[in-house]
LUMBA-571895 format. One line per 3 residues: number of its first residue (from 1); their letters; for each residue x, y, z of C-alpha. Coordinates in steps of 0.2 Angstrom, whole numbers, always signed. Each point is the difference from the previous one (the first is absolute). Example, Ala and Ser with C-alpha at 12.3 -4.5 7.8 and 13.67 -1.06 7.14 Angstrom:
! residues 2
1	AS	+62:-22:+39 | +6:+17:-3
END
This chain:
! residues 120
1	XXX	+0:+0:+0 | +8:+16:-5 | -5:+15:+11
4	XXX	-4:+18:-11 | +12:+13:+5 | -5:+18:-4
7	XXX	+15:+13:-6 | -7:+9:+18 | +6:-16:+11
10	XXX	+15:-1:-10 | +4:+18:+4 | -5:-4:+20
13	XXX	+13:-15:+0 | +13:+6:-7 | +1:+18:+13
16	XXX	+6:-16:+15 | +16:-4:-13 | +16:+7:+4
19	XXX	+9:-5:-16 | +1:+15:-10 | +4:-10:-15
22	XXX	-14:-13:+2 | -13:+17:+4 | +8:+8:-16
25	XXX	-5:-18:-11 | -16:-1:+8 | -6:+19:-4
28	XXX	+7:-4:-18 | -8:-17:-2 | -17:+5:+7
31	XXX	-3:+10:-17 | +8:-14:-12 | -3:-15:+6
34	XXX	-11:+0:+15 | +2:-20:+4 | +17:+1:+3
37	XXX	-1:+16:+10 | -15:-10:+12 | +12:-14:+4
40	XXX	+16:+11:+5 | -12:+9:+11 | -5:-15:+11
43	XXX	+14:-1:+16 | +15:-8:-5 | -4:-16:+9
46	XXX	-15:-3:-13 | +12:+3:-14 | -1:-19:-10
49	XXX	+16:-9:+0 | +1:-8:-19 | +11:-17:+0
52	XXX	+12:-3:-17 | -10:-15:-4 | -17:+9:+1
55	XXX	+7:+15:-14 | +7:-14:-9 | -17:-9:-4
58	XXX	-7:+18:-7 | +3:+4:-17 | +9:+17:-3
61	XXX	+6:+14:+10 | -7:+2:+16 | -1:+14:+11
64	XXX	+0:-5:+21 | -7:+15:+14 | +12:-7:+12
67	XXX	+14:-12:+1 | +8:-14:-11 | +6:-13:+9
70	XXX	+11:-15:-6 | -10:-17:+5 | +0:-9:-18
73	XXX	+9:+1:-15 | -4:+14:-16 | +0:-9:-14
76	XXX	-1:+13:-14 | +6:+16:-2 | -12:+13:+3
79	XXX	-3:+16:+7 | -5:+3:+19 | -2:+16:+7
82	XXX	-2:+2:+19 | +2:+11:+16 | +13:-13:+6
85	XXX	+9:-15:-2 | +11:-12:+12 | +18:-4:-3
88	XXX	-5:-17:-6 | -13:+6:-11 | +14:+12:-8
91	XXX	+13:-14:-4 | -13:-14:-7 | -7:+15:-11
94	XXX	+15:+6:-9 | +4:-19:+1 | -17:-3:-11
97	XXX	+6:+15:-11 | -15:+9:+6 | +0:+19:+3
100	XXX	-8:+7:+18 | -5:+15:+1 | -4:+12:+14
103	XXX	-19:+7:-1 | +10:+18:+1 | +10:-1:-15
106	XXX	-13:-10:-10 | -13:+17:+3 | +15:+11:-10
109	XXX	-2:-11:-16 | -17:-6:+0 | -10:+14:+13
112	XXX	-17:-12:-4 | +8:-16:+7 | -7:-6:-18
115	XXX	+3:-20:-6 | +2:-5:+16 | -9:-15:+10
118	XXX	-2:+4:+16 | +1:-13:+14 | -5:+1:+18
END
């Protein structure tokens, strides 16, 4: 069950996040691609944690609202954009010949977050 989220309870969740860089991502997402911006605005400890093997069964690049970790294997290379990643997760993706991408830097190329699968 997917709860609504209005731009307004976005805007209230985000004023109890100290990152200036997350609130920053947020205010910008929340006009381009309001899905994404919902799910960075939950607390930190909601954020879903994706496993390697679970980005490996979806086909094409994918885009994570919280953090990659390295349970599993990547067996393709493909594109992953995320606010995090462990160490793990790091090695066994440039290992795959993947690329990883931070949320951040993937807003400067592509602002609307466009041909991306989002996972959460």
């Amino acid at each position: 069950m997917e709860i609504k989220l209005s731009k307004t309870k976005i805007e209230k969740r985000m004023r109890s996040k100290m990152d200036p860089t997350l609130v920053e991502t947020i205010i910008t997402l929340k006009k381009t691609n309001p899905v994404v911006a919902k799910e960075l605005a939950r607390p930190k400890r909601r954020w879903p944690a994706v496993n390697l093997k679970e980005i490996s069964m979806i086909e094409g690049d994918v885009i994570i609202a919280g953090k990659v970790l390295s349970a599993g294997e990547l067996d393709a290379a493909k594109k992953i954009v995320a606010w995090g990643a462990s160490d793990k997760a790091l090695e066994k993706i440039k290992d795959a010949k993947a690329e990883f991408v931070f949320i951040t830097d993937e807003m400067k190329k592509n602002p609307k977050l466009n041909g991306l699968k989002i996972l959460n």
